[in-house]
KEMARSE-929737 format. One record per residue (C-alpha): residue in one letter; x, y, z. Coordinates in Angstrom, 2 decimals, m for minus. Layout:
# KEMARSE-929737
   rest        c1        c2        c3
      A         X         Y         Z
...
***
This chain:
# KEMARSE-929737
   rest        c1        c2        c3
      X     32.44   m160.47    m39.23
      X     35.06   m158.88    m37.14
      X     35.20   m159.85    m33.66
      X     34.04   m157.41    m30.55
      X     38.05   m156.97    m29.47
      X     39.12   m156.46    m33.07
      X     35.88   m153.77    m33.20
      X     36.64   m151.99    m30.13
      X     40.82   m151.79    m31.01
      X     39.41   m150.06    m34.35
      X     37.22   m147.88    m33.07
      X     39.88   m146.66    m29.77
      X     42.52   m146.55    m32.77
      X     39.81   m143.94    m34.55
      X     39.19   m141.90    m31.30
      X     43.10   m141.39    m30.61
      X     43.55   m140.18    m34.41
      X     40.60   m138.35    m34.11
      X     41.52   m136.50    m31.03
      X     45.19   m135.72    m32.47
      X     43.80   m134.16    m35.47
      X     41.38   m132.36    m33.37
      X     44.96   m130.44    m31.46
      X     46.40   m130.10    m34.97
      X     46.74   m126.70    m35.74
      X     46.08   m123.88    m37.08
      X     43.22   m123.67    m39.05
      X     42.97   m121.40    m42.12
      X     40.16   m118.68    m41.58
      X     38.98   m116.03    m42.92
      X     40.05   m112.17    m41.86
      X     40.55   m109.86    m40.22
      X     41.52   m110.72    m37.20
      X     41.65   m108.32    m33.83
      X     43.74   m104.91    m33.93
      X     43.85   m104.44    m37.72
      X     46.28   m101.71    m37.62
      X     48.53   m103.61    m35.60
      X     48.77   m106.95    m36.78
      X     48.35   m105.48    m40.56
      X     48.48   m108.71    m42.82
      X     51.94   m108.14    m45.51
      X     49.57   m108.14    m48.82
      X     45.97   m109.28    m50.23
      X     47.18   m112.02    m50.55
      X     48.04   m113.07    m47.01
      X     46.14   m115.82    m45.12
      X     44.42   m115.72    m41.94
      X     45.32   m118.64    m39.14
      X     43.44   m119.46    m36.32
      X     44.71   m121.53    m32.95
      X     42.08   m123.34    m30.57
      X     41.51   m120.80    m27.56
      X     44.04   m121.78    m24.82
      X     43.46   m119.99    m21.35
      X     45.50   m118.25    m19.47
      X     47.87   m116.68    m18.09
      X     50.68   m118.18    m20.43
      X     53.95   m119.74    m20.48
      X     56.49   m118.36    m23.73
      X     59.64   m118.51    m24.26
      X     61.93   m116.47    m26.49
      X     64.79   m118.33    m28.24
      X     67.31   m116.29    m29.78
      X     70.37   m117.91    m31.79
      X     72.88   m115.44    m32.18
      X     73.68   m112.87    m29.40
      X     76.81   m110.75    m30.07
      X     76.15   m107.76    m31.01
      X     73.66   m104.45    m29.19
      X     71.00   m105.39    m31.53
      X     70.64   m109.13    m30.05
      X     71.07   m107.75    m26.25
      X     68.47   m105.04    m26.50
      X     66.30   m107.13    m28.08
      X     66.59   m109.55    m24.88
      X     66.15   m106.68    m22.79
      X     63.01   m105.48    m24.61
      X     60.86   m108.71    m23.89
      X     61.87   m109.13    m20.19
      X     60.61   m105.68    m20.05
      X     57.33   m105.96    m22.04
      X     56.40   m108.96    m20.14
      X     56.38   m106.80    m17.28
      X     54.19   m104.19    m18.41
      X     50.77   m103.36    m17.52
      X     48.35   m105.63    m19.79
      X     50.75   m108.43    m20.92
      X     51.92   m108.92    m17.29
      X     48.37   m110.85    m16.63
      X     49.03   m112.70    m19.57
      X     52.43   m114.21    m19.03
      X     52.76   m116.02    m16.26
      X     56.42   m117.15    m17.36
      X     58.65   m115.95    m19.88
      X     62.06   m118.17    m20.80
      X     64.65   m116.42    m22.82
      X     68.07   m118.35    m24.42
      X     70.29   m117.86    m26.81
      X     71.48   m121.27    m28.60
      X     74.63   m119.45    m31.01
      X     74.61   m119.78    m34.46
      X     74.10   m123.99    m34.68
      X     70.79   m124.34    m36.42
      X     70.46   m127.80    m34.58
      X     71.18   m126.43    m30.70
      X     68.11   m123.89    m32.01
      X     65.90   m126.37    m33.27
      X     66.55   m128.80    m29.72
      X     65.92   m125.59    m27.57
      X     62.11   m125.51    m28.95
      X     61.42   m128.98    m29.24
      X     62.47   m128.78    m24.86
      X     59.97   m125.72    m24.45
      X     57.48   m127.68    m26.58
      X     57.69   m131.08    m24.66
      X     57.75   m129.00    m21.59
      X     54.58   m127.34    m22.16
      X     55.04   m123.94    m22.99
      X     52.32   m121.94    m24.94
      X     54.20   m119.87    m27.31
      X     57.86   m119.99    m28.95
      X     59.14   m116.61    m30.16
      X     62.05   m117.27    m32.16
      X     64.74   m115.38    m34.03
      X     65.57   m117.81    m36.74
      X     69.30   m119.00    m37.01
      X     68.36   m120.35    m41.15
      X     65.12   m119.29    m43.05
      X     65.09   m123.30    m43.66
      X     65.28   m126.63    m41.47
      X     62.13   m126.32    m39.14
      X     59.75   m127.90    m40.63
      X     60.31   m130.77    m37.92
      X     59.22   m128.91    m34.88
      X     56.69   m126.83    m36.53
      X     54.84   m130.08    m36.97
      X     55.18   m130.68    m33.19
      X     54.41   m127.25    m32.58
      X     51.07   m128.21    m34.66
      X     50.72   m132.00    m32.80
      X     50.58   m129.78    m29.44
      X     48.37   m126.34    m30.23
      X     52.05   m124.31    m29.71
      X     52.22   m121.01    m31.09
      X     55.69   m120.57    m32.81
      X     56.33   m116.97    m33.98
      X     59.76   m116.18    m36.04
      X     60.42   m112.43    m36.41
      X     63.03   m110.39    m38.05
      X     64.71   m113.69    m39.53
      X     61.42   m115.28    m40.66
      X     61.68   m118.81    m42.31
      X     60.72   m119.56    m45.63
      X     57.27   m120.95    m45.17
      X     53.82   m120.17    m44.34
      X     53.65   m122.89    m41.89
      X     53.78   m120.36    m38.87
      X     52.77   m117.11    m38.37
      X     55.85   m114.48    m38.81
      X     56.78   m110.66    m37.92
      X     59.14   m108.74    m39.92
      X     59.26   m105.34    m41.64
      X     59.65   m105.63    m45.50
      X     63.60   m106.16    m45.81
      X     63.83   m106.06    m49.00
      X     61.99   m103.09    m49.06
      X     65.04   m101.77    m46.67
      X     67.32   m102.46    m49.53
      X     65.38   m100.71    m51.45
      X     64.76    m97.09    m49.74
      X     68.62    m97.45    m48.72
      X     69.87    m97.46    m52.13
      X     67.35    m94.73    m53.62
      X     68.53    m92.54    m50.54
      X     72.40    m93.12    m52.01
      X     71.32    m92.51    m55.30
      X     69.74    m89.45    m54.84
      X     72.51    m88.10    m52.91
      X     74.74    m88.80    m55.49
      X     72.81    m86.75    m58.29
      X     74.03    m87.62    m61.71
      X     76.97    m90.43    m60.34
      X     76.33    m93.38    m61.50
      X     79.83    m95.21    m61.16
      X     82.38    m95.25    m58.78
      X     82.95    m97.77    m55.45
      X     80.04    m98.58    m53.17
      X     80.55    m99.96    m49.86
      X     78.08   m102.62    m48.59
      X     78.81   m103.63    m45.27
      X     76.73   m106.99    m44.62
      X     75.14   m108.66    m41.65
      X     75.20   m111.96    m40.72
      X     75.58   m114.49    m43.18
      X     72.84   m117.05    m44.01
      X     70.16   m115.13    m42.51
      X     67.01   m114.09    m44.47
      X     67.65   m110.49    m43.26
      X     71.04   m109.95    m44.63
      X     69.69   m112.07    m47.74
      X     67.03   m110.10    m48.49
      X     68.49   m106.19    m47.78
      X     71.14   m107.44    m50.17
      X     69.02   m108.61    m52.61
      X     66.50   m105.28    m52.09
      X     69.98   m102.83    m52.39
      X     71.51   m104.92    m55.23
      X     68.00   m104.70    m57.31
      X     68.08   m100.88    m57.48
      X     71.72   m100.14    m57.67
      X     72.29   m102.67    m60.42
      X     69.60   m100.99    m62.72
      X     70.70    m97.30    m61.92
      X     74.32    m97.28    m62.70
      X     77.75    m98.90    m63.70
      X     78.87    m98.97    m59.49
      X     81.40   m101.43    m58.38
      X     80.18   m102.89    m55.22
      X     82.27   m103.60    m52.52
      X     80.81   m106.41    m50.16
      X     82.57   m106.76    m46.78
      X     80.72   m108.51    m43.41
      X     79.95   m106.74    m40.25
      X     77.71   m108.97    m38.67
      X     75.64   m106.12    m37.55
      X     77.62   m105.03    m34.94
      X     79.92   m102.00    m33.95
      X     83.34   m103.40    m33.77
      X     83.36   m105.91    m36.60
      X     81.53   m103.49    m38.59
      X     84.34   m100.57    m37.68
      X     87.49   m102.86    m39.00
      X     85.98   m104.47    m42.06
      X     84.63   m100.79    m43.24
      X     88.74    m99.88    m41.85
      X     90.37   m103.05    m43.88
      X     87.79   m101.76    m47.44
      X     89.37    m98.24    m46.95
      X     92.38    m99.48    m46.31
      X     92.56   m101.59    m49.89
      X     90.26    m99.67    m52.03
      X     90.86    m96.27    m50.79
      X     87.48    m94.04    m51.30
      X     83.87    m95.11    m51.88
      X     81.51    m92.87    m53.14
      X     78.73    m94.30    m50.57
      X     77.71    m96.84    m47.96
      X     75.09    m99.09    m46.91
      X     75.78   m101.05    m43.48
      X     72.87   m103.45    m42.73
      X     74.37   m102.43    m39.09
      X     77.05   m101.04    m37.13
      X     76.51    m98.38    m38.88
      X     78.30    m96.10    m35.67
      X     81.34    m98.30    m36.54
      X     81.22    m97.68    m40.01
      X     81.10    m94.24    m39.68
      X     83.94    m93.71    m36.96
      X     86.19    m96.33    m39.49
      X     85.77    m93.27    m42.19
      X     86.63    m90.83    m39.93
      X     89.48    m92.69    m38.37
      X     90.79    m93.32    m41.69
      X     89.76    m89.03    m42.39
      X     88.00    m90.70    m45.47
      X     85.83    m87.51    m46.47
      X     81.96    m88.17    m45.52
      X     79.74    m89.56    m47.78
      X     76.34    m90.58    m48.56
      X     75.41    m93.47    m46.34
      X     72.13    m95.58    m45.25
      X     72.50    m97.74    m42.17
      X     70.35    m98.97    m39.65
      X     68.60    m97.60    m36.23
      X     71.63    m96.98    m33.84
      X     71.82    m94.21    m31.50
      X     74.77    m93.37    m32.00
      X     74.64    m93.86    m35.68
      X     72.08    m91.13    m35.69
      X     73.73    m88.71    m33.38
      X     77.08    m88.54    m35.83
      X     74.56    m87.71    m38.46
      X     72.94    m85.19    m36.39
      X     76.39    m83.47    m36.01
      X     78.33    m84.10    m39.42
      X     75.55    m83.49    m41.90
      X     76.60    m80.15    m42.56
      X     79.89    m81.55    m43.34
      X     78.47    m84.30    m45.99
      X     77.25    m87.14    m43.69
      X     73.69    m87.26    m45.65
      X     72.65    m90.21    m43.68
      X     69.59    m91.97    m44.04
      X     68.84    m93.86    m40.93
      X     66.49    m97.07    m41.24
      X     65.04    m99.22    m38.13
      X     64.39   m102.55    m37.85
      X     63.84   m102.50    m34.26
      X     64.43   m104.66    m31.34
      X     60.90   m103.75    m30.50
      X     59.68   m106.19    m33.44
      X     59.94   m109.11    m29.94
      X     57.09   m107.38    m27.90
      X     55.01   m107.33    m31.88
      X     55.32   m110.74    m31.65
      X     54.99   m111.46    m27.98
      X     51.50   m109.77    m28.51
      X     50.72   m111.45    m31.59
      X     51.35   m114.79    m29.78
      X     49.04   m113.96    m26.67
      X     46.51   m112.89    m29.31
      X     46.83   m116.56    m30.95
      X     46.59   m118.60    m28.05
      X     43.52   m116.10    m27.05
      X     42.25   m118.07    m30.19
      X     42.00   m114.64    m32.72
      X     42.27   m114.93    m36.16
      X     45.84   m113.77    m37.56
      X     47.43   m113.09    m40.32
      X     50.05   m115.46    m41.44
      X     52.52   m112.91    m42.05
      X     52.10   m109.45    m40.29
      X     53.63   m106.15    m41.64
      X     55.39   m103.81    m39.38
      X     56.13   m100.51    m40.57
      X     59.74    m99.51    m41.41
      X     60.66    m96.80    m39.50
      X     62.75    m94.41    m41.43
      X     64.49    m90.66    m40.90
      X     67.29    m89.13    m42.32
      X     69.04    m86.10    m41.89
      X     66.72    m83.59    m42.54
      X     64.12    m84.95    m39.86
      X     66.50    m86.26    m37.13
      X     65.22    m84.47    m33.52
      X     66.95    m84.46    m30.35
      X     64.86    m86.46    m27.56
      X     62.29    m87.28    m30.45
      X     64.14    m90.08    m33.02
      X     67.74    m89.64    m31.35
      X     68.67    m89.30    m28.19
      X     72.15    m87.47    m27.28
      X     72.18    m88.53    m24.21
      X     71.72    m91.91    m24.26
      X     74.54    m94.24    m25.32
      X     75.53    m94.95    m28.84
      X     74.82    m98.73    m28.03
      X     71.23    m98.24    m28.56
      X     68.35    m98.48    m30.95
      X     66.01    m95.39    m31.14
      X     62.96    m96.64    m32.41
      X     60.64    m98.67    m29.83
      X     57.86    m97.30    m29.87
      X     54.95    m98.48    m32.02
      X     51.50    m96.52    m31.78
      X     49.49    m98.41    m33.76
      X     49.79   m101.62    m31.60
      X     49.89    m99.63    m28.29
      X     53.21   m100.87    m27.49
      X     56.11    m98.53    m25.93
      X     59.23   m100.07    m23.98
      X     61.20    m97.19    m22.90
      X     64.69    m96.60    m22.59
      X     64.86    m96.81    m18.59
      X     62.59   m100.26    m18.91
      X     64.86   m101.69    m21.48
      X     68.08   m100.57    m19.76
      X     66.92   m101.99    m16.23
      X     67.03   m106.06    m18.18
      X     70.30   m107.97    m18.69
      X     70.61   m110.11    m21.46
      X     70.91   m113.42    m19.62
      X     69.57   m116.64    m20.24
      X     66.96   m116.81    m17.58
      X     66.66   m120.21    m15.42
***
């Protein structure tokens, strides 16, 4: 027979496990969750996740790796704004934002602080699609929300926000190839974002599946990092070598792409590139002369989807694991002054930030009126 001490040290031992388990999390549930349209799961076969209610008002923080280029600094600027909008503005009662670089570990330490600190939620641009496994489980240990978006990890352990990017790859190289008619050889020119991010990974892989089936092309890779400057002197240093290309597809920096061509008075060409401004307003003006742009968005705006998809968690809804945002496409046969461009806005800025079916719309003037600062 066991003794009373030995007993009692089994059955404390029991109630501690017990009550960890108990803040493990999330649970998988059944769908759908709140706002259907909004938080749209990516297939049938996505799963639903549930987190024990938390009240509020919250504490999140937003930590970004990477952070030079307009993309990164808009994006900044778009959840200090939202935060501050009527009906998340109750919700939040802090919001955190840093950027750790590109050093996967100096990432990874920044959330582990904001979990051990006590924050709610953890909106996160991944620096690797792998490696977190670590603080997802603490995440889980401590009922944290962690929400990657635009570079998701590869895993279901969290709940994610992205638009389809291989699906990006996809519509950009159909819009080349029906530009180009019958072609079907000749010198492409990919301009390339980031390395060793699931974004660049996957628009390559999306681009590379179509183009590789349609033709004999010879693609030219180069890396702009999805900005405006490296993406202007790598698309300069491709010309420079190989002369003409028959069509591009920049992941980003797509302005600096074009003004390289012009620079170099390459003659225009087919091209798909991202959501910039000002990417949009030299299509606007030099379609007529060949420019057949096709202008995709993977928006800055995705950080206010996933702000609201973290209150929504810790409100204890049922989510999906991995929710869908619509790509938001034009080319330049729809392109509208004021409407999906704006000419009198600055070139350093994304168009698309508005997203009706989740209610969410961060203006210019709100996103303009942030820095891009790590806040104290």
């Amino acid at each position: 027979m066991a003794c009373p001490a030995r007993l009692f040290a089994l059955a404390f031992a029991g109630l501690l496990l017990s009550s960890v388990v108990s803040l493990a999390a999330p649970k998988t549930v059944s769908g759908p969750g709140p706002d259907p349209n909004c938080f749209k799961p990516w297939n049938a076969q996505t799963k639903y996740m549930q987190w024990d209610k938390k009240p509020g008002p919250y504490r999140v923080a937003v930590v970004n790796g990477f952070v030079g280029n307009t993309w990164r600094i808009q994006m900044i600027q778009t959840a200090k704004a939202y935060a501050e909008q009527p009906g998340m503005k109750d919700k939040i009662k802090e919001l955190k934002v840093v950027s750790t670089g590109t050093d996967v570990a100096a990432q990874l330490g920044a959330i582990e602080d904001f979990i051990n600190q006590g924050y709610d939620a953890i909106i996160t641009i991944a620096v690797a699609p792998e490696g977190f496994d670590r603080v997802i489980r603490l995440a889980d240990r401590n009922n944290v929300v962690i929400v990657p978006f635009d570079n998701v990890l590869d895993t279901d352990k969290v709940m994610q926000v992205n638009e389809d990017q291989l699906e990006i790859g996809r519509l950009s190289a159909r819009h080349l190839l029906k530009e180009l008619g019958q072609k079907r050889d000749g010198k492409i020119l990919e301009v390339r974002g980031l390395p060793g991010n699931s974004v660049d990974r996957d628009r390559h892989l999306g681009f590379r599946e179509v183009m590789e089936k349609e033709g004999k092309f010879q693609i030219v890779e180069v890396v702009g990092n999805w900005d405006d400057g490296t993406a202007q002197k790598a698309t300069a240093d491709a010309l420079a070598v190989h002369g003409k290309f028959e069509a591009v597809f920049t992941q980003g920096g797509s302005t600096g792409s074009v003004r390289a061509m012009m620079d170099a008075k390459h003659p225009f060409v087919p091209m798909a590139g991202e959501g910039e401004n000002g990417y949009r307003k030299l299509i606007a003006k030099h379609a007529g002369e060949g420019l057949k742009g096709l202008s995709y968005s993977q928006s800055p705006g995705l950080v206010a989807i996933s702000m609201k998809a973290a209150v929504s968690a810790l409100e204890g809804n049922p989510m999906p694991q991995l929710i869908s945002v619509p790509i938001p496409v034009v080319d330049y046969t729809t392109l509208k002054d004021n409407v999906n461009y704006w000419s009198n806005l600055s070139d350093n800025f994304f168009a698309a930030n508005e997203f009706p079916a989740c209610g969410v719309n961060v203006t210019a003037p709100e996103i303009m009126a942030k820095d891009a600062k790590n806040t104290q």
